[in-house]
C-alpha positions as YAML, in Angstrom:
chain: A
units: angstrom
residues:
- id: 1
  name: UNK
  ca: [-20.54, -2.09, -15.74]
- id: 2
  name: UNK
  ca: [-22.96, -5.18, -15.31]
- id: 3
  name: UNK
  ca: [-23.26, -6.72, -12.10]
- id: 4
  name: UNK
  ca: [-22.32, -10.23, -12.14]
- id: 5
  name: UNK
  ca: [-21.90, -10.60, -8.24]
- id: 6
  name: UNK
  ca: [-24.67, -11.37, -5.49]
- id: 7
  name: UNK
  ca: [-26.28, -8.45, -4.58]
- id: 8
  name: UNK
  ca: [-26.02, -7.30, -1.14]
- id: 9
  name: UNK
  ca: [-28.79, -5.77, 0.48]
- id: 10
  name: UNK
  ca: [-28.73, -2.69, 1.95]
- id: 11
  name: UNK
  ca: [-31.14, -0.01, 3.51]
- id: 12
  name: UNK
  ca: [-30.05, 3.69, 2.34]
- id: 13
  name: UNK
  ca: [-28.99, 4.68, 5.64]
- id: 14
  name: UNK
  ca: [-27.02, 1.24, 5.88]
- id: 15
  name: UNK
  ca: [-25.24, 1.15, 2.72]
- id: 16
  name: UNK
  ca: [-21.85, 2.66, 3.83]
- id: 17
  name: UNK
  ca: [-21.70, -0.36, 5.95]
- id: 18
  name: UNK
  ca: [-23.20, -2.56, 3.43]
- id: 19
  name: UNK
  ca: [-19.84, -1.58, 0.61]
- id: 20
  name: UNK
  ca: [-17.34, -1.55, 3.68]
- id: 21
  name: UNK
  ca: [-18.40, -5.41, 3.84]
- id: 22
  name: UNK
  ca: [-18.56, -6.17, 0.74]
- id: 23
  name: UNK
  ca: [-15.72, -4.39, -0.25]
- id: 24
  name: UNK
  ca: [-13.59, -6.13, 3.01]
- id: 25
  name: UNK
  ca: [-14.30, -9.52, 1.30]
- id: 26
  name: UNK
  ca: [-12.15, -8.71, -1.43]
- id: 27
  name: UNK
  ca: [-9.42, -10.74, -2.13]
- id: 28
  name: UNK
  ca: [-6.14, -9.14, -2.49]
- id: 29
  name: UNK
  ca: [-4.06, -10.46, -5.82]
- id: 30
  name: UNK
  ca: [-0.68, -10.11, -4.09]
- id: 31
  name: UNK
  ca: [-0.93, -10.89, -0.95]
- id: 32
  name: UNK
  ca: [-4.21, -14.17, -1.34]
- id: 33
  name: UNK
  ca: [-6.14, -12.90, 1.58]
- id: 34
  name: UNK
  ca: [-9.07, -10.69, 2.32]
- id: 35
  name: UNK
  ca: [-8.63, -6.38, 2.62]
- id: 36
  name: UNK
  ca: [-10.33, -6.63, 5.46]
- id: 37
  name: UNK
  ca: [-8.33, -9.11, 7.27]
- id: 38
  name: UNK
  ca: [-5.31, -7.52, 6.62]
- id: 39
  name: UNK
  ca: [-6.80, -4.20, 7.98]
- id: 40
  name: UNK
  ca: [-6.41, -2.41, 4.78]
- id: 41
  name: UNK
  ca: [-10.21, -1.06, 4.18]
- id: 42
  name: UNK
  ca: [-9.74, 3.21, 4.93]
- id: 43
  name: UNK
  ca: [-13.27, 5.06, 4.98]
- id: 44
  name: UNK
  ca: [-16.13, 4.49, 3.12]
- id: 45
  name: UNK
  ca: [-19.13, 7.49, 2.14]
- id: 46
  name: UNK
  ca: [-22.45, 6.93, 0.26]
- id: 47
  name: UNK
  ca: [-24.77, 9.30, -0.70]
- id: 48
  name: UNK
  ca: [-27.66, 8.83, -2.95]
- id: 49
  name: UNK
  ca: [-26.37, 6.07, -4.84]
- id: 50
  name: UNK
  ca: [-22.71, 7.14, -5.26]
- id: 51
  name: UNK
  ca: [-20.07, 5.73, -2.91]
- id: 52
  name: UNK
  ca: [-16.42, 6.45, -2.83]
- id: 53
  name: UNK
  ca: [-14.27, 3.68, -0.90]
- id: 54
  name: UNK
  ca: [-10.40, 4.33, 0.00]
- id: 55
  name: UNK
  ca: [-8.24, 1.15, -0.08]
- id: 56
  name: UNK
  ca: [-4.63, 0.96, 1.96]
- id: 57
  name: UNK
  ca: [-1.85, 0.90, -0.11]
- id: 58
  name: UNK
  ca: [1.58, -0.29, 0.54]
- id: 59
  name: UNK
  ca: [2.98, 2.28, -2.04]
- id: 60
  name: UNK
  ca: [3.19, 5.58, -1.97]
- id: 61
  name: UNK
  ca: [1.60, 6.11, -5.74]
- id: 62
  name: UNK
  ca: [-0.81, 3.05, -6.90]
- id: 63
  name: UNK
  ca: [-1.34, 2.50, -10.62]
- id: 64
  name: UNK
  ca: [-4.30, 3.59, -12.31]
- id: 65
  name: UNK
  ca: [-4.29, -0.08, -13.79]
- id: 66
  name: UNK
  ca: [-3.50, -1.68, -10.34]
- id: 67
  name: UNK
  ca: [-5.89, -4.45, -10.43]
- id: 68
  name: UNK
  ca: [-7.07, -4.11, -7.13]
- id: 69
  name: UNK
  ca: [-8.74, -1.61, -8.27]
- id: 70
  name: UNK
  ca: [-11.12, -3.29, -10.31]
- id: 71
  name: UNK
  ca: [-11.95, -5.59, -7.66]
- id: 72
  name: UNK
  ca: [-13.01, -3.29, -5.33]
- id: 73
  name: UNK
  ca: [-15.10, -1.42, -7.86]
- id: 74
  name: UNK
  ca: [-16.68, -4.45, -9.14]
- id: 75
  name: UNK
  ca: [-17.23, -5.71, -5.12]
- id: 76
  name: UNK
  ca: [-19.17, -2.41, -4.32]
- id: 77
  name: UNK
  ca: [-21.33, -2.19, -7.81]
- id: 78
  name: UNK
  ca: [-22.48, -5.64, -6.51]
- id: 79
  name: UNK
  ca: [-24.14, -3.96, -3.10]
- id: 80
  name: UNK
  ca: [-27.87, -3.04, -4.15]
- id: 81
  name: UNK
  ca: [-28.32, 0.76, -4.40]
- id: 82
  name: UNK
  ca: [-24.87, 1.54, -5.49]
- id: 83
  name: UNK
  ca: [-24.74, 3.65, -9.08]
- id: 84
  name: UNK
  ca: [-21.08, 4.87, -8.91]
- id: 85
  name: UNK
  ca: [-17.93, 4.12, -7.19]
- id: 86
  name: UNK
  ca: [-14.93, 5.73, -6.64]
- id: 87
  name: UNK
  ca: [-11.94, 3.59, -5.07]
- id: 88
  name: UNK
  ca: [-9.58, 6.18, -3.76]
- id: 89
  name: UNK
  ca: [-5.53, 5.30, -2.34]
- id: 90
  name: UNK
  ca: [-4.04, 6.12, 0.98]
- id: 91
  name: UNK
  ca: [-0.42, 4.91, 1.72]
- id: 92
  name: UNK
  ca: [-0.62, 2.75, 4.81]
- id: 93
  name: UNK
  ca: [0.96, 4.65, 7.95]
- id: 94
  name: UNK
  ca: [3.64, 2.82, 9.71]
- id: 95
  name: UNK
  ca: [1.65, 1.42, 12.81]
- id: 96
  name: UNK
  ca: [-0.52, -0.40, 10.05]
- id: 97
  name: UNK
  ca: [2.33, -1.21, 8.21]
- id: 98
  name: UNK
  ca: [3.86, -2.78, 11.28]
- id: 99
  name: UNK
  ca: [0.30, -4.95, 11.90]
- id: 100
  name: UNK
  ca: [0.30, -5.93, 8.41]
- id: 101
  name: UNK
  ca: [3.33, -7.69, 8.47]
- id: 102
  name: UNK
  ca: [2.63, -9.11, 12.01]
- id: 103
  name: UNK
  ca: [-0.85, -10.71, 9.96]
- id: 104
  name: UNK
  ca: [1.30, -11.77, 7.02]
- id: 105
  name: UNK
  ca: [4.23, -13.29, 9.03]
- id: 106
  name: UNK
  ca: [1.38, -15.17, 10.98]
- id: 107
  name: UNK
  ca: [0.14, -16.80, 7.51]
- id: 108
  name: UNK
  ca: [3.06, -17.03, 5.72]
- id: 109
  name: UNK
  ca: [4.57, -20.94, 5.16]
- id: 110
  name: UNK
  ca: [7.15, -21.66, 3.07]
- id: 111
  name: UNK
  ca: [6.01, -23.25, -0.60]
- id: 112
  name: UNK
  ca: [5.79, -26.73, -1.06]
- id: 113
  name: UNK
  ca: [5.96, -27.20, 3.46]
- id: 114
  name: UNK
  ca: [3.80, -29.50, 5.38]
- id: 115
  name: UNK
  ca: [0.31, -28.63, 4.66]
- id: 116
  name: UNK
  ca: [0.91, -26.56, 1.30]
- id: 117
  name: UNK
  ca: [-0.39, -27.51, -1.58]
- id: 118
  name: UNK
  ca: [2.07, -26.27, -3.96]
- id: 119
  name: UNK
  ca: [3.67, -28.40, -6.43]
- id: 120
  name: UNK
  ca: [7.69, -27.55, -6.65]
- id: 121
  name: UNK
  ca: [9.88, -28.33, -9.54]
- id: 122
  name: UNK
  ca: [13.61, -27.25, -9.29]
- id: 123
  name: UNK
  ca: [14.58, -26.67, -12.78]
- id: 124
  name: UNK
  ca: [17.97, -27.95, -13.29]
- id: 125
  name: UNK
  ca: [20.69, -28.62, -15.91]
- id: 126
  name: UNK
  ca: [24.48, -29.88, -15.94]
- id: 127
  name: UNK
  ca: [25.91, -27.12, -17.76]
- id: 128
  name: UNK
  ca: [25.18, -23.11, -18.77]
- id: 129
  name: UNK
  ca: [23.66, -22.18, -22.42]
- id: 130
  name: UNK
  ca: [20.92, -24.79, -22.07]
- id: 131
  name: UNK
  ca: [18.22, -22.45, -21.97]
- id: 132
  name: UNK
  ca: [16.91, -23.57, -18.48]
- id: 133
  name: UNK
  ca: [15.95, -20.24, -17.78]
- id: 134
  name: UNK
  ca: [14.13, -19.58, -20.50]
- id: 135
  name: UNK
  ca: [12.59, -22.88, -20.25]
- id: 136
  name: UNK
  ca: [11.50, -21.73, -16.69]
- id: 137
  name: UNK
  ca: [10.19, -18.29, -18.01]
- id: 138
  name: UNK
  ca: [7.98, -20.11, -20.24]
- id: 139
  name: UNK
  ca: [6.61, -23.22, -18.26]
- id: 140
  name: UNK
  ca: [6.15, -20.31, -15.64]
- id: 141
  name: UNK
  ca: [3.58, -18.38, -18.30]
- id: 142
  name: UNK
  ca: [2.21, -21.59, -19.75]
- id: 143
  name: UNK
  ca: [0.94, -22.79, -16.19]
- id: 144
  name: UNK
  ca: [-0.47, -19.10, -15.20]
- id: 145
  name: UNK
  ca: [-2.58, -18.74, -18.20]
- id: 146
  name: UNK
  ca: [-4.02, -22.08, -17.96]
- id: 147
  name: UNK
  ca: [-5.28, -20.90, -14.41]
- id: 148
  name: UNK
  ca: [-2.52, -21.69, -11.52]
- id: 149
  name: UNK
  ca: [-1.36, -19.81, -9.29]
- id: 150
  name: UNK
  ca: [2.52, -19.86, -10.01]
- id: 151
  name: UNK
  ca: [5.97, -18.61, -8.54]
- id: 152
  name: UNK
  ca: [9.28, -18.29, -9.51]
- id: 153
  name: UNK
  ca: [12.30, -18.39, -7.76]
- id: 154
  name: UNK
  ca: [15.32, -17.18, -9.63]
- id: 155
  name: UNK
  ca: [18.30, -19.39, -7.52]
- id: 156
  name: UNK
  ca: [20.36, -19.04, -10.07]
- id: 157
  name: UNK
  ca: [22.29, -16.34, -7.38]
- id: 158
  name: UNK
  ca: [25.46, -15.72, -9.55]
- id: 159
  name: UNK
  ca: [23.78, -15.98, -13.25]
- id: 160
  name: UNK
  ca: [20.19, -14.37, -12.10]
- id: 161
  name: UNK
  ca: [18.01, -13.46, -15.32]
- id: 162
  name: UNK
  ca: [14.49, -13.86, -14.20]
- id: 163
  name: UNK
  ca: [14.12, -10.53, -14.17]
- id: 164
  name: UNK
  ca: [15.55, -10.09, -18.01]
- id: 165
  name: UNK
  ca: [13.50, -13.19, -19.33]
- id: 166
  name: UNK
  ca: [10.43, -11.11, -17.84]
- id: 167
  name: UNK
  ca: [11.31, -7.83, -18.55]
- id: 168
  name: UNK
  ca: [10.90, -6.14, -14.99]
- id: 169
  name: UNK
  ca: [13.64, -4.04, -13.01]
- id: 170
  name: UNK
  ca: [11.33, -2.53, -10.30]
- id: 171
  name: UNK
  ca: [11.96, -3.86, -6.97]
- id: 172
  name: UNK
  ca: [9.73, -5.85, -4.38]
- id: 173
  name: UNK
  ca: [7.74, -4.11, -1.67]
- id: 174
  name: UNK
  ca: [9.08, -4.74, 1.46]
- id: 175
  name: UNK
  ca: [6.64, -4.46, 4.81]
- id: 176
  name: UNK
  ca: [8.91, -4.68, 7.71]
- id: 177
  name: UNK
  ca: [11.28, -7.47, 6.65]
- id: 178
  name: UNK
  ca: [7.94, -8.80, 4.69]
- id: 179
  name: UNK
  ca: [8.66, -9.03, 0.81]
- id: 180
  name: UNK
  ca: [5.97, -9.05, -1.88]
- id: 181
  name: UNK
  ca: [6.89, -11.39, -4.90]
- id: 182
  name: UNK
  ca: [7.05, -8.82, -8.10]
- id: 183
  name: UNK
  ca: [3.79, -9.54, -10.19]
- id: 184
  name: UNK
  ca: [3.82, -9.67, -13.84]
- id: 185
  name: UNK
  ca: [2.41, -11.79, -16.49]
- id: 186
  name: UNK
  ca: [0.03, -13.42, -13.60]
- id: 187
  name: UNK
  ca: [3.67, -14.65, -11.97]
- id: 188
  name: UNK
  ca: [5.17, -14.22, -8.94]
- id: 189
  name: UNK
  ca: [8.82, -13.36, -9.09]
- id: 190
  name: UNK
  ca: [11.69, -13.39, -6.96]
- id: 191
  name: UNK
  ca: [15.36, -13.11, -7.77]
- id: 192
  name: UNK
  ca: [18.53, -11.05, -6.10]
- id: 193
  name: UNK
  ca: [18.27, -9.46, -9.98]
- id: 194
  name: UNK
  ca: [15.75, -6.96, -8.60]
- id: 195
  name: UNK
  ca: [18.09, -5.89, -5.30]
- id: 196
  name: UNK
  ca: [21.60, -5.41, -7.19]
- id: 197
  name: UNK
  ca: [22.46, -2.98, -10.39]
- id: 198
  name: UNK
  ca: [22.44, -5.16, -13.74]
- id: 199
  name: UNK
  ca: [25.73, -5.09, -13.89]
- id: 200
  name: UNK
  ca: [26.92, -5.88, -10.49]
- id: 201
  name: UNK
  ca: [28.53, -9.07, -9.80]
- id: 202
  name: UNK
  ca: [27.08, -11.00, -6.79]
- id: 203
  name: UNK
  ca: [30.58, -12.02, -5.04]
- id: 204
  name: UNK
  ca: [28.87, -14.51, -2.17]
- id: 205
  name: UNK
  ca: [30.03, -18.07, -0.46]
- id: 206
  name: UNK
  ca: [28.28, -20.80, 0.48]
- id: 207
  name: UNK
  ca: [26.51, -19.47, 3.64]
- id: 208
  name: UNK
  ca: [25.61, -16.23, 2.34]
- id: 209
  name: UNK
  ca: [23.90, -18.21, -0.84]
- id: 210
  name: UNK
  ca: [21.43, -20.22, 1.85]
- id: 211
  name: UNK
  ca: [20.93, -17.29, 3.87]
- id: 212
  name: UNK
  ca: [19.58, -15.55, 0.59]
- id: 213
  name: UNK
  ca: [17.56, -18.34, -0.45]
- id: 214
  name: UNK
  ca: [15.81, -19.22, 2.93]
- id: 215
  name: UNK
  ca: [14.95, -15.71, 3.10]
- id: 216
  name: UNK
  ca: [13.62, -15.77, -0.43]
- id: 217
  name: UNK
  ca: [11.15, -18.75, 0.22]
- id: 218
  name: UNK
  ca: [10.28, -17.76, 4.39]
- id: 219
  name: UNK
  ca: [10.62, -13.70, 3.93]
- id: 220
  name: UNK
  ca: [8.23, -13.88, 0.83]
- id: 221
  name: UNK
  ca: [4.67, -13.39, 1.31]
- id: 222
  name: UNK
  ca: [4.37, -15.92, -1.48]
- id: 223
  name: UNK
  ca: [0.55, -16.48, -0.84]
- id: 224
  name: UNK
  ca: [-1.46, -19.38, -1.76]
- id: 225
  name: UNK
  ca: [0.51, -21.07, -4.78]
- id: 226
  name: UNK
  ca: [-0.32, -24.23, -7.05]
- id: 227
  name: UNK
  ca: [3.57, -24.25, -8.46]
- id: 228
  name: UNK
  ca: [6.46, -22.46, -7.50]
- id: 229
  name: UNK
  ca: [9.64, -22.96, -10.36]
- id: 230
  name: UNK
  ca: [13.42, -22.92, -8.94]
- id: 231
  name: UNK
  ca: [15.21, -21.61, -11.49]
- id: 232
  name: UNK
  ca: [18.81, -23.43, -10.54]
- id: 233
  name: UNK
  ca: [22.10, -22.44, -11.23]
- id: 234
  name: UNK
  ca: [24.00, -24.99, -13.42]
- id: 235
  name: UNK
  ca: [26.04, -28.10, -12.13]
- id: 236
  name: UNK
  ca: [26.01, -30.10, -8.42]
- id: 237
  name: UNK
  ca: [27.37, -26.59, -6.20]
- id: 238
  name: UNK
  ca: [26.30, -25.45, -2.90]
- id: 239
  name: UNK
  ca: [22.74, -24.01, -4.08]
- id: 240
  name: UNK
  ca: [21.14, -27.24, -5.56]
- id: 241
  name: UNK
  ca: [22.30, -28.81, -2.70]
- id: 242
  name: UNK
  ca: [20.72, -26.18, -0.23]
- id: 243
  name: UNK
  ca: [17.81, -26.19, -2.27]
- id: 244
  name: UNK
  ca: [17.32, -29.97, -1.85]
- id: 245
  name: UNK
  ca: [17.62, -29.26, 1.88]
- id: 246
  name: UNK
  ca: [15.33, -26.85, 1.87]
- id: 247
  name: UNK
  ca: [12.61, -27.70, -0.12]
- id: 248
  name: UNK
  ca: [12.35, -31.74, 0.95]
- id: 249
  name: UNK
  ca: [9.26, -32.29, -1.24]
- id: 250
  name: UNK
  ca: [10.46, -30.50, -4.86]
- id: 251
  name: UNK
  ca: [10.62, -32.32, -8.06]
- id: 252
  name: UNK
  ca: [13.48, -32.14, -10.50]
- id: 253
  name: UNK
  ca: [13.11, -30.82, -13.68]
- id: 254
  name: UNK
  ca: [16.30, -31.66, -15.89]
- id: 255
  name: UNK
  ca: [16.82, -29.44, -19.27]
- id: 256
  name: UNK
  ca: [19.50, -31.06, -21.83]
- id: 257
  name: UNK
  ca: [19.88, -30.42, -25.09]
- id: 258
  name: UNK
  ca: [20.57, -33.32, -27.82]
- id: 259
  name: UNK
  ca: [24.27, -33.13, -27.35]
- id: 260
  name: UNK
  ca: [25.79, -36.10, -25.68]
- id: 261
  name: UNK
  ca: [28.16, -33.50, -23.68]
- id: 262
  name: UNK
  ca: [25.32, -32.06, -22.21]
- id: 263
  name: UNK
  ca: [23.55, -35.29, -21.02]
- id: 264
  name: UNK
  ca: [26.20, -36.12, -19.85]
- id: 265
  name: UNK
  ca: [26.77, -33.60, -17.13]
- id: 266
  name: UNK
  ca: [22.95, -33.26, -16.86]
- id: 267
  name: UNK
  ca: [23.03, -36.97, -15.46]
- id: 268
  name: UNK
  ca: [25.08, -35.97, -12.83]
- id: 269
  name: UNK
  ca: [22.93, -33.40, -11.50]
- id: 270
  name: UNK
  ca: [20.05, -35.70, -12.00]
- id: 271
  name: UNK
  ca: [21.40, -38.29, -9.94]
- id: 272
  name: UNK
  ca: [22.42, -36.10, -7.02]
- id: 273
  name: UNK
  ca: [18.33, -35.23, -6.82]
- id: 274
  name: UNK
  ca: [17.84, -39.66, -6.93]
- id: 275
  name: UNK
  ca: [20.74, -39.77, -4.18]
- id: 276
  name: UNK
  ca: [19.03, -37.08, -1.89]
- id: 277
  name: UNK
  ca: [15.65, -39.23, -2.86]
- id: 278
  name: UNK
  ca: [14.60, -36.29, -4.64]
- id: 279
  name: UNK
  ca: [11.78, -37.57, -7.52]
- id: 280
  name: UNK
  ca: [12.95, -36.52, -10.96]
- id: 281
  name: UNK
  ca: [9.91, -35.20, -12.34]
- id: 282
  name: UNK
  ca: [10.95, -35.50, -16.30]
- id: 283
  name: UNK
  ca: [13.18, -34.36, -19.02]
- id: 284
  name: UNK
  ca: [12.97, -31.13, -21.45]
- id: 285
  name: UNK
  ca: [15.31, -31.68, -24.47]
- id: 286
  name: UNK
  ca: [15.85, -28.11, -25.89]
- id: 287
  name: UNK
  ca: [17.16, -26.54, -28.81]
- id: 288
  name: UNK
  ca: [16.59, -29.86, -30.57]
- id: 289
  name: UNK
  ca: [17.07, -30.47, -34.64]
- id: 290
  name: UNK
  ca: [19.17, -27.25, -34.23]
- id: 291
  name: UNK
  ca: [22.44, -29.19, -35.07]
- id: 292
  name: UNK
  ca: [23.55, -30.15, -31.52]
- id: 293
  name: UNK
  ca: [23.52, -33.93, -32.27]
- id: 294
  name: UNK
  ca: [20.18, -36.07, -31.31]
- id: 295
  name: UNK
  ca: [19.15, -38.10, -28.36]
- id: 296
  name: UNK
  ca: [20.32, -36.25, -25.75]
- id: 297
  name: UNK
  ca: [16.93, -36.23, -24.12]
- id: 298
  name: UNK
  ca: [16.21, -39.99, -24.67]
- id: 299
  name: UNK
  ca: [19.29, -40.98, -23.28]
- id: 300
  name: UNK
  ca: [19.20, -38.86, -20.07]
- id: 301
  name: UNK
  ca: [15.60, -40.31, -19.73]
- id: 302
  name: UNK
  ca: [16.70, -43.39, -19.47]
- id: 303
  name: UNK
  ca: [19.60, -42.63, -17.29]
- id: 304
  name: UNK
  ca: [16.98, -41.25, -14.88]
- id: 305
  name: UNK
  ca: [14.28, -43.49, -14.59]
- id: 306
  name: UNK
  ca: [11.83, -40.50, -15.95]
- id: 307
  name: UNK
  ca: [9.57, -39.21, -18.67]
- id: 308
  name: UNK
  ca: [10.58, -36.86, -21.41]
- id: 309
  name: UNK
  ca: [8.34, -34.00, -21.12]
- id: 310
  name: UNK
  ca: [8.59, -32.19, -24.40]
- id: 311
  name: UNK
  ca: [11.34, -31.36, -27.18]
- id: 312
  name: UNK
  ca: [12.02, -27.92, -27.68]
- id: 313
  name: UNK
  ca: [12.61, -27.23, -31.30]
- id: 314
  name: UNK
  ca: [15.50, -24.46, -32.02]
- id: 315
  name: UNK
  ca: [13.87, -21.25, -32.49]
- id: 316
  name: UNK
  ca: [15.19, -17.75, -32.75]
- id: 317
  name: UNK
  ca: [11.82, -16.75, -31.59]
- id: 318
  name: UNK
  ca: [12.83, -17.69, -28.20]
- id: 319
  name: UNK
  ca: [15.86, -15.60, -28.44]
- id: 320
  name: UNK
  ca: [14.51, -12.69, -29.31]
- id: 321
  name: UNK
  ca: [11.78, -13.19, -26.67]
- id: 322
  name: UNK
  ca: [14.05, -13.13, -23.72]
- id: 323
  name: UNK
  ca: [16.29, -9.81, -25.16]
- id: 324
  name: UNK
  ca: [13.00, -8.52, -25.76]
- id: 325
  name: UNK
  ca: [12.05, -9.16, -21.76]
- id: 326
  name: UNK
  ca: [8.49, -11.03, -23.17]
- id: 327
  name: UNK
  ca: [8.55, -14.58, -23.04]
- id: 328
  name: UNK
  ca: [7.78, -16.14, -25.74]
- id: 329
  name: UNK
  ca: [4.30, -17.77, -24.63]
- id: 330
  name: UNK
  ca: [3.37, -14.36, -24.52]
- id: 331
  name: UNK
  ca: [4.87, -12.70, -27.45]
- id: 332
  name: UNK
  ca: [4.74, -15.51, -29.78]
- id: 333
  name: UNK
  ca: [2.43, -18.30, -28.69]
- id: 334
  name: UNK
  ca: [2.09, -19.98, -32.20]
- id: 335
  name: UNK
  ca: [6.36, -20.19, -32.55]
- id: 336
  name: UNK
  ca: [7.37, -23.97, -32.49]
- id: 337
  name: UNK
  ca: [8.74, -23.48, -29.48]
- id: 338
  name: UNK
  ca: [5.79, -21.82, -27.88]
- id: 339
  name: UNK
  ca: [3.87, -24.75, -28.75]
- id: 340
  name: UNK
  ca: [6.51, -27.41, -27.66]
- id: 341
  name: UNK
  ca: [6.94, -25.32, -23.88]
- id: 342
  name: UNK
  ca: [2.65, -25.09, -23.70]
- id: 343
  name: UNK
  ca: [3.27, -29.30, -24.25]
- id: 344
  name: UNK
  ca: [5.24, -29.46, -21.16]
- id: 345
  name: UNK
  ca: [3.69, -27.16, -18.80]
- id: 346
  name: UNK
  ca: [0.61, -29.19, -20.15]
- id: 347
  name: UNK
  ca: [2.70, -32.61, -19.23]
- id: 348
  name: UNK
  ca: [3.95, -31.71, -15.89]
- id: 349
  name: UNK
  ca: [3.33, -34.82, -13.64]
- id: 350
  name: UNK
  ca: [2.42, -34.45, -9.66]
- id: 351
  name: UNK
  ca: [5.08, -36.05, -8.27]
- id: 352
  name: UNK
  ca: [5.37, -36.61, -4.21]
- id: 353
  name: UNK
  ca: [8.66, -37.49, -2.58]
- id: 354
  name: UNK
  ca: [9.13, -40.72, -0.49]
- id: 355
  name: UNK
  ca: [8.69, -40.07, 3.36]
- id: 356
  name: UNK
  ca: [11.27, -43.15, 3.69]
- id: 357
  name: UNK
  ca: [14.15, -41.87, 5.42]
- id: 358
  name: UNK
  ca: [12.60, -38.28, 5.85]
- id: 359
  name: UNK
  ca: [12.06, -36.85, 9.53]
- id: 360
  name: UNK
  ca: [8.77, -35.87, 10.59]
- id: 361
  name: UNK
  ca: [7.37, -33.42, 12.58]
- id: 362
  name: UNK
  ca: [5.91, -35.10, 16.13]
- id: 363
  name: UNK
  ca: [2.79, -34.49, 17.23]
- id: 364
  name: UNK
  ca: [1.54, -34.92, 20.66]
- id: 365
  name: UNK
  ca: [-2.30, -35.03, 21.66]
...
């Protein structure tokens, strides 16, 4: 393997401590902060050039592929002297288990709060069979592979298919009451998909929906993210409003498709996001030339004050993709509608909410 970090210098007798310190400043993909700050760096031998390093797991049974791995390795091939590593697994016991989550509760803020730098969209439509959620699947992948950092946030509580559109069923790693987002696809997921059977129905009222979701954004160690999605649930119920509440700086995201019935009902949700002096960040007109009239997505533009983003041509590729559990970005990224979703990801505008009428926090010298 070449070495394409810094050296580190190290005597013989001093390399041990020269790989622990290297290896410490790794960077940990899930959780966006270094192993050894989170106290997850186990023991550390070196003789004559060869040095094995354990790393603290939170599982009990760590891929071969995890890429943690690789970063370790590569971190203690960059210390001068080192010839071979080998980067061995220990579950973490449950005192460490109960520090780590004390360190991660202690730099944990919710997305898209006072001080983040995340940009939040809450992806929204009037009615179901849009294709929001697919439309969320793909911006999601489009976004990661052009180098963010991205989350999703599958709010759709009663419809949830995040976790279909991405093809993963395993579910998150909890640390006491601490939850890792499931990685895939270089996105961080969360939905109440990955905590129910697939067939389950999710029976819940009002308070038990905002209970779920502020645990979802303050429970999850989301880490350091450049755009978290909100996959909504269609129409103007009792989780758009509680996401409005609880994510005061989001952007709306409004998917229609050409049909006038459609715009219709997406105007509504669209101006329940102007009314709460939530910024409506654009329009994505899907499924369009596919038969379902035209002009949808001009119209509810100009309804709204806001840009259309892209038009989503009709395409069984996307179809396919999400029974296949691969969005389409990934599968198919030369499709139409590849193309057309890589166009809006691409088009995504920063958009910052009004602090007129907002409360702010007070702070005293």
């Amino acid at each position: 393997m070449s070495r394409t970090l810094p050296l580190a210098r190290a005597s013989r007798s001093g390399l041990g401590d020269a790989v622990r310190a290297a290896v410490a400043g790794v960077v940990h993909p899930a959780l966006d902060r270094p192993l050894g700050e989170l106290g997850l760096v186990g023991d550390v031998t070196a003789r004559g050039g060869r040095v094995a390093v354990t790393v603290r797991t939170l599982v009990r049974e760590a891929s071969p592929a995890d890429p943690l791995r690789g970063l370790v390795e590569l971190a203690a091939l960059g210390v001068d002297g080192v010839r071979d590593v080998e980067v061995r697994t220990s579950t973490l016991e449950e005192t460490g288990r109960a520090s780590l989550a004390g360190r991660l509760r202690a730099g944990n803020r919710r997305p898209g709060a006072l001080g983040s730098s995340a940009r939040v969209y809450a992806v929204a439509s009037g009615k179901g069979g849009v294709g929001k959620s697919s439309v969320t699947a793909n911006l999601a992948v489009a976004l990661a592979r052009s180098g963010q950092r991205v989350g999703v946030l599958d709010a759709d509580v009663w419809g949830y298919s995040v976790p279909q559109l991405f093809g993963v069923r395993e579910q998150p790693v909890a640390v006491k009451g601490v939850m890792l987002p499931v990685q895939t696809h270089g996105v961080r997921l969360m939905s109440i998909g990955f905590f129910v059977d697939e067939e389950q129905p999710v029976v819940w009222r009002g308070p038990m929906l905002q209970k779920a979701l502020e645990q979802f954004l303050d429970d999850v160690c989301w880490g350091e993210l450049d755009v978290l999605l909100v996959d909504l649930p269609p129409g103007t119920g009792d989780v758009p409003l509680t996401v409005l509440e609880l994510l005061p700086d989001a952007a709306m995201l409004v998917v229609t498709t050409p049909q006038r019935a459609a715009e219709q009902v997406a105007a509504r949700v669209g101006r329940m996001a102007l009314d709460a002096r939530m910024p409506v960040a654009g329009v994505v007109e899907n499924m369009t030339g596919g038969g379902f009239g035209s002009g949808g997505g001009d119209r509810l533009a100009e309804t709204l004050g806001a840009p259309v983003l892209g038009r989503v041509p009709l395409d069984e590729a996307l179809c396919r993709a999400g029974d296949d559990g691969v969005p389409l970005l990934l599968s198919e990224p030369d499709a139409p509608a590849a193309r057309a979703l890589a166009g809006v990801a691409a088009a995504l505008p920063v958009v910052r909410r009004s602090l007129v009428g907002r409360s702010l926090p007070l702070f005293v010298g």
